[in-house]
C-alpha positions as CSV (number, residue, x, y, z in Angstrom):
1,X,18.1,-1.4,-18.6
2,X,17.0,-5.0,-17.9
3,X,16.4,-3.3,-13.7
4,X,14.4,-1.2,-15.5
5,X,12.1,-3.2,-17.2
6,X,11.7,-5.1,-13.8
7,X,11.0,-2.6,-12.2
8,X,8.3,-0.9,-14.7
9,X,6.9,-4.6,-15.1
10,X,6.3,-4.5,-11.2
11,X,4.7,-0.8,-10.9
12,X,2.3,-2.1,-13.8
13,X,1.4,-5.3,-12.1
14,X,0.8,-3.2,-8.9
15,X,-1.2,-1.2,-10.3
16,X,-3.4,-3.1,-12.9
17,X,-4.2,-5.4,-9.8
18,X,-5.1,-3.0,-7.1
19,X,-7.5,-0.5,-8.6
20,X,-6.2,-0.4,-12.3
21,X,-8.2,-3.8,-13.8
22,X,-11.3,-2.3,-11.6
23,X,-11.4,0.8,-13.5
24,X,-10.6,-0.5,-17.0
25,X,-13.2,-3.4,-17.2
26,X,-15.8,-0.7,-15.0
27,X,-15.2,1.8,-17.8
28,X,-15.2,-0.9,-20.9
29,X,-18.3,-2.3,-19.5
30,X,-20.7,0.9,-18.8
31,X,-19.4,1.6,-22.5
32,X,-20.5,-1.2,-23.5
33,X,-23.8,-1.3,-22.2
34,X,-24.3,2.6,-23.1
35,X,-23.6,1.1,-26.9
36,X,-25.8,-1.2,-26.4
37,X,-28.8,1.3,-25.6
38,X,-28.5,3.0,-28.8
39,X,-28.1,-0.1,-31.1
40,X,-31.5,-1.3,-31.5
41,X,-33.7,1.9,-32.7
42,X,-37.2,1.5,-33.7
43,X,-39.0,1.4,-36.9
44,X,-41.9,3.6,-38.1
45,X,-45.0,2.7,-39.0
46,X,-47.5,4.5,-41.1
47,X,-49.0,6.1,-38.9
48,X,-46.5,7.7,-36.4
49,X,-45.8,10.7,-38.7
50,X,-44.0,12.4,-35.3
51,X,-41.5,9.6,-35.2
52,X,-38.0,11.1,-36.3
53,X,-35.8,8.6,-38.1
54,X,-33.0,7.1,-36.0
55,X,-32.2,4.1,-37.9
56,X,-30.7,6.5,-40.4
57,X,-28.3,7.7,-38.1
58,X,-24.7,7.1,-39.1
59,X,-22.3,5.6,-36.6
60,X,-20.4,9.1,-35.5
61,X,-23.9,10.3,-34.5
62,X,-25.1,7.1,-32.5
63,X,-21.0,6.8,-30.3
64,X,-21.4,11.0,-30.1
65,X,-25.0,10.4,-28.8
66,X,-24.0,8.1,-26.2
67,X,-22.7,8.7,-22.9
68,X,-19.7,6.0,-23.5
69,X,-17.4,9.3,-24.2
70,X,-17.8,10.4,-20.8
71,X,-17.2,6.9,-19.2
72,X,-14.3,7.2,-21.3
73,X,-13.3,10.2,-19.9
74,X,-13.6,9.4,-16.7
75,X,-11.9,6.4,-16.3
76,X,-9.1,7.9,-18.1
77,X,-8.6,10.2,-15.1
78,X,-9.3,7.6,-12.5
79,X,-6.1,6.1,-14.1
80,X,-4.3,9.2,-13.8
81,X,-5.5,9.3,-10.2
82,X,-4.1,5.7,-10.0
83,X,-0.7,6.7,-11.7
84,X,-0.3,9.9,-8.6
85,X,-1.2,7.7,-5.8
86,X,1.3,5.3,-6.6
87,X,4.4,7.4,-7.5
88,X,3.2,9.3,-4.6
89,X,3.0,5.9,-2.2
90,X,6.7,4.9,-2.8
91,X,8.0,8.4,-2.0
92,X,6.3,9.4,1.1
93,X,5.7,6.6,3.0
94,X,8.2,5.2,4.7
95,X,8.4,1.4,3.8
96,X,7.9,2.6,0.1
97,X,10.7,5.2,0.5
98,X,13.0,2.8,1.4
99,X,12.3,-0.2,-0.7
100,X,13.1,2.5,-4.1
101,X,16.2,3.8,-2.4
102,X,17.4,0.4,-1.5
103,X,17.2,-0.7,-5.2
104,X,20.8,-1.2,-7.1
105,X,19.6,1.4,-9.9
106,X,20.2,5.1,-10.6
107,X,17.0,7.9,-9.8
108,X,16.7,8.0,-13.6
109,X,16.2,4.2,-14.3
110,X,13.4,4.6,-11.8
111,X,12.3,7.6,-13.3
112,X,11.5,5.9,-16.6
113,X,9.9,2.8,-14.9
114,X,7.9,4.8,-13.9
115,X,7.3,5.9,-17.2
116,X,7.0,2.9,-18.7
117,X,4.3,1.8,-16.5
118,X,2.3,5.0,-17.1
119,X,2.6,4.2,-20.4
120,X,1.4,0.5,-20.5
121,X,-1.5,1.8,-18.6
122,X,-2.5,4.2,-21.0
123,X,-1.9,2.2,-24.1
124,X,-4.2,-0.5,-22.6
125,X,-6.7,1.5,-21.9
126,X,-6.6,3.2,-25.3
127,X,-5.9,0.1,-27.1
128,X,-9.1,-1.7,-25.3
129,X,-11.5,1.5,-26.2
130,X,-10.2,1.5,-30.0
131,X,-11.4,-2.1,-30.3
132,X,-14.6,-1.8,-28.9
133,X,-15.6,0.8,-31.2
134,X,-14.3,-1.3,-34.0
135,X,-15.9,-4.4,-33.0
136,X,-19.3,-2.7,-32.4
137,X,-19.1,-0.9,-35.7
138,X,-20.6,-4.0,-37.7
139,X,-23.4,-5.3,-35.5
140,X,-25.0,-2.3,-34.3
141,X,-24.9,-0.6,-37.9
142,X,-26.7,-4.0,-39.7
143,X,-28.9,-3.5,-37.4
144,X,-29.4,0.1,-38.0
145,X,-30.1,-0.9,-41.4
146,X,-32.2,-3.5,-41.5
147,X,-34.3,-1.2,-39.1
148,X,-34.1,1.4,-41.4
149,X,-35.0,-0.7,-44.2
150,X,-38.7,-1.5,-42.0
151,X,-39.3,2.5,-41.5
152,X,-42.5,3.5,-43.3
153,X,-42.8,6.7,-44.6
154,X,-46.4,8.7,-45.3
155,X,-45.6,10.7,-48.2
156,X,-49.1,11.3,-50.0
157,X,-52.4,9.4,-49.6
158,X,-51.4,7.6,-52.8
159,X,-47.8,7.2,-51.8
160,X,-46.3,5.3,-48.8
161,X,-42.3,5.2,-48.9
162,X,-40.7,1.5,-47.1
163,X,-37.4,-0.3,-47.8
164,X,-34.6,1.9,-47.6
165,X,-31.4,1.1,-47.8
166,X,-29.3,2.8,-45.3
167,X,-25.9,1.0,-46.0
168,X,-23.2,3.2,-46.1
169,X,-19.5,2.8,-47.9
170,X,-16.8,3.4,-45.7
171,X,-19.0,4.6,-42.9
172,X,-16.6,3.1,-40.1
173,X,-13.3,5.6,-41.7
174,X,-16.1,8.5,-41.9
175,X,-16.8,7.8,-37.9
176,X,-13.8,8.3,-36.7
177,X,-12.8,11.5,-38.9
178,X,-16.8,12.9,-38.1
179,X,-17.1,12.3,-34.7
180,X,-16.1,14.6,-31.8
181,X,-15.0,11.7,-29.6
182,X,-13.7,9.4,-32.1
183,X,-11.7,12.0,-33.7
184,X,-9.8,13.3,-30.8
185,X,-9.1,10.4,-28.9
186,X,-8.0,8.2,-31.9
187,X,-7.1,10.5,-34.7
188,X,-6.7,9.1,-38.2
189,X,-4.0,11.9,-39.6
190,X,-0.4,11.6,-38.9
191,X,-1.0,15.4,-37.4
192,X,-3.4,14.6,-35.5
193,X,-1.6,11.9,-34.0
194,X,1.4,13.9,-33.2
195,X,-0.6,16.1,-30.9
196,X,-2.1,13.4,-29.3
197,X,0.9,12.3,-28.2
198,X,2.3,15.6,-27.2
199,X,-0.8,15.9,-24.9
200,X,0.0,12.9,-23.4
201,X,3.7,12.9,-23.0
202,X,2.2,16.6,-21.2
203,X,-0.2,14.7,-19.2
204,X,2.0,12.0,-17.9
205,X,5.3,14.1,-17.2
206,X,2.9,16.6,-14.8
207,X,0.7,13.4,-13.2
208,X,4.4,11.7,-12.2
209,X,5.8,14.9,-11.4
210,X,2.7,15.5,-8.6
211,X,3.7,12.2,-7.4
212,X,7.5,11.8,-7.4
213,X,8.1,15.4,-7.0
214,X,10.7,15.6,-2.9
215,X,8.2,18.0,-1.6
216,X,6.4,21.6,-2.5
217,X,2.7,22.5,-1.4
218,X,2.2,23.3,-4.8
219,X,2.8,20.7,-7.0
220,X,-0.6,19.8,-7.0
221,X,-1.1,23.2,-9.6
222,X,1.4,21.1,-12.2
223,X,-1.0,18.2,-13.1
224,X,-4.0,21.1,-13.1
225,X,-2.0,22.8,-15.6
226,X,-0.5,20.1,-17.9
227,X,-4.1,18.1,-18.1
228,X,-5.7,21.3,-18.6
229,X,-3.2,22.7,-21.8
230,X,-3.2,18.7,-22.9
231,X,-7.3,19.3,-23.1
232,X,-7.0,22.9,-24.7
233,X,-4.8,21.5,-27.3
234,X,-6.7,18.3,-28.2
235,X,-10.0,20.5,-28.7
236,X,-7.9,23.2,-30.4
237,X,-7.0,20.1,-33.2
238,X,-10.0,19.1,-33.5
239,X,-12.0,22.4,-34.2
240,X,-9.2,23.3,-36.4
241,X,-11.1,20.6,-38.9
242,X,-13.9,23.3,-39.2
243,X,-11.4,26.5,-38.8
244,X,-8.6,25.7,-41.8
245,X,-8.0,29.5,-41.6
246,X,-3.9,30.3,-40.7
247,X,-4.6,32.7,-37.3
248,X,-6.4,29.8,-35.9
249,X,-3.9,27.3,-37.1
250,X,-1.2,29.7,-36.0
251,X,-2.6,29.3,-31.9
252,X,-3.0,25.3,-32.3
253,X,0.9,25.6,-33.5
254,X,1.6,28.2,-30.2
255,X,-0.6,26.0,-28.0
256,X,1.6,22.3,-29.3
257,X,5.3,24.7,-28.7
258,X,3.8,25.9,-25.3
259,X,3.2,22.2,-24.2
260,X,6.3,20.8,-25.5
261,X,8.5,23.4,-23.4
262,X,6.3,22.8,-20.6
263,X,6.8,18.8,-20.9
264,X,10.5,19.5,-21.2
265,X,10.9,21.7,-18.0
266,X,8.7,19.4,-15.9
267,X,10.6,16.0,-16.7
268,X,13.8,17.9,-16.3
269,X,12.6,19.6,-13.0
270,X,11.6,15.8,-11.7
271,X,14.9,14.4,-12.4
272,X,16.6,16.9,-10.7
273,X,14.1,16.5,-7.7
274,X,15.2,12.8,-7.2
275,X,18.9,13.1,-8.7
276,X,19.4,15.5,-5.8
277,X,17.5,14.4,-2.4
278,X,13.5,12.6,-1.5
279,X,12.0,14.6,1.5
280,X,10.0,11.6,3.4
């Protein structure tokens, strides 16, 4: 186990500082700045009866209303990218080929370094995202309220509307349950959770199965197909806040068996691709 833990410690490392460290701070920093262009709305003055309120906007709306979900997105499969190209480096090209072979360790204890490292890289990645939105959550909505608190609104000739308080109690919680992005990326239900994590144990298996798989033209259709039923079944979970009804929650239950099985059969499938022979 310890060869192991070497060994997933040095595909992390290998990754992190090629490409990997690139694409996380790239992604956390475009976040950021896309945050930053929605934080400081503009009050209304008496006269601009056009102007539509932002600084009331809660914080689901102004992370939904950015582009950072799609930076998110992206640089999430960037590392998946990163995660193929590496498994597939060591296992068809010839110095990498034989440096794995040559280690003292069975084809599964590389198997699960492998793992591991796809793991780490994930969990980073995830980890660094969840704090941004946390630590932003404070600044950018006193500022929405001390904004909000300027507006001036026109209501009659002899009545003129200013000082609103837009506080709200528990708005951060309310966010992350409200917002599309928010709530299907980092869930707050232990349900939710669960099929976050079967996505991703989905995900993973069919990305390292596209690398590490000893040959077949095709395996590029597995990682098509896992990220593509990992998708289906995240959105599925998260509509299934508006559709409670029991046919609905019935194909979100089909959809979480049918990725499970698949997971299964493709981890199964790779270890019996390197248990049995590597075609360089």
């Amino acid at each position: 186990m310890n060869d192991t833990w070497k060994l997933s410690n040095y595909l992390f490392r290998w990754n992190m500082w090629k490409k990997g460290l690139m694409v996380w701070l790239g992604s956390l920093g475009l976040g950021l700045i896309l945050m930053l262009f929605q934080a400081f709305p503009k009050p209304a003055g008496i006269d601009d009866s056009k102007h539509f309120p932002k600084a009331f906007l809660p914080y689901e709306a102004v992370v939904d209303g950015s582009i950072a979900p799609v930076v998110f997105l992206c640089g999430w499969l960037l590392l998946l990218m990163l995660i193929v190209k590496q498994a597939s480096d060591f296992f068809y090209h010839s110095k990498g080929i034989y440096s794995i072979l040559a280690l003292p360790m069975k084809r599964t204890q590389i198997y699960i370094a492998f793992w591991l490292s796809a793991i780490s890289m994930m969990l980073l990645y995830f980890l660094s995202w969840l704090l941004m939105m946390v630590v932003l959550y404070a600044p950018i909505m006193s500022h929405y309220t001390t904004v909000a608190a300027k507006e001036i609104f026109y209501v009659s000739p002899e009545l003129t509307v200013q000082g609103l308080d837009a506080s709200r109690t528990n708005g951060l919680f309310l966010a992350f349950r409200r917002s599309v992005f928010l709530s299907t990326w980092f869930p707050t239900s232990v349900w939710q959770m669960g099929v976050l994590l079967c996505s991703m144990f989905l995900i993973l298996a069919s990305v390292l199965y596209c690398g590490l798989h000893c040959g077949g033209k095709l395996r590029i259709l597995v990682p098509i197909f896992g990220c593509y039923w990992g998708l289906r079944v995240l959105s599925g979970t998260w509509l299934s806040q508006n559709h409670a009804d029991i046919i609905f929650l019935g194909e979100i239950a089909l959809d979480l068996g049918i990725a499970i099985l698949a997971s299964i059969l493709i981890v199964i499938q790779s270890l019996r691709s390197m248990k049995n022979s590597i075609e360089v």
